[in-house]
N, C-alpha and C positions, 0 to 999 in steps of 0.2 A: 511624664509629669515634670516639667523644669521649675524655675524659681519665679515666685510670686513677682509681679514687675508692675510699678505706677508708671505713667507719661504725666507731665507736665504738673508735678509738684512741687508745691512750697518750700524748702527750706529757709525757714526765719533766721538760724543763724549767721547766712549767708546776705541777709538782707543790708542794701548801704542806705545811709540819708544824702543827698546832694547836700553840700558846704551854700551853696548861693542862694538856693529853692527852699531846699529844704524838705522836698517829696522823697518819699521813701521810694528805694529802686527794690522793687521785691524780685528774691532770687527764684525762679521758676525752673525749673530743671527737669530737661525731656527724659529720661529717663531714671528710675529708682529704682534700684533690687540689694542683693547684697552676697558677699562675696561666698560661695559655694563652698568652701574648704574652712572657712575662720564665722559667718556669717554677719560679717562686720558688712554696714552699711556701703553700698556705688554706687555713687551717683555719675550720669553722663549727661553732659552737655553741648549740645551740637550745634556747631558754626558752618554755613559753607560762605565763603568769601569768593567776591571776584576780583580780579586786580584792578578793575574800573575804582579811577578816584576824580573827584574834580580838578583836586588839588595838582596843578601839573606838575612841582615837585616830586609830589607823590607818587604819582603817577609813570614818572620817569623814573624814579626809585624800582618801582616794580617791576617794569619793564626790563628793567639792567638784569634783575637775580629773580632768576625760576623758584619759587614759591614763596617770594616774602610776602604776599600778601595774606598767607594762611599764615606764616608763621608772626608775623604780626596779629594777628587773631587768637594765634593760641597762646602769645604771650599777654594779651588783655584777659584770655580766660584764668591763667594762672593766676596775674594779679587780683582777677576778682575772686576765686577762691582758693585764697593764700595758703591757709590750714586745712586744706583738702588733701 
């Protein structure tokens, strides 16, 4: 028997409003369980990135350093859940 586990839900407190739009970005999060030892809530979030960009900048960024394009990725997920 393991731990109770959701895909793909809601957490409202994670939710942002666009400054320009104005549309709510709702947080959706592949996976929810919670931690085995304390039961405090985990949530995981999953990105796969590729280092394709249009941006030739960018693109040549990536190219230069093996894995910035993930870790560019996982620094936009930190910023979107700051208090995570």
């Amino acid at each position: 028997m393991g731990t109770p586990t959701e895909t793909e839900l809601h957490v409202h407190r994670w939710d942002q409003v666009d400054a320009e739009t104005g549309r709510v970005e709702e947080a959706i999060l592949d996976i929810a369980t919670a931690d085995l030892r304390t039961g405090a809530p985990l949530y995981i979030d999953v990105v796969v990135k590729a280092a394709f960009s249009e941006d030739p900048g960018r693109l040549r960024a990536r190219a230069r350093k093996e894995g910035r394009a993930a870790a560019e990725a996982a620094n936009r997920k930190r910023q979107r859940y700051v208090d995570a």
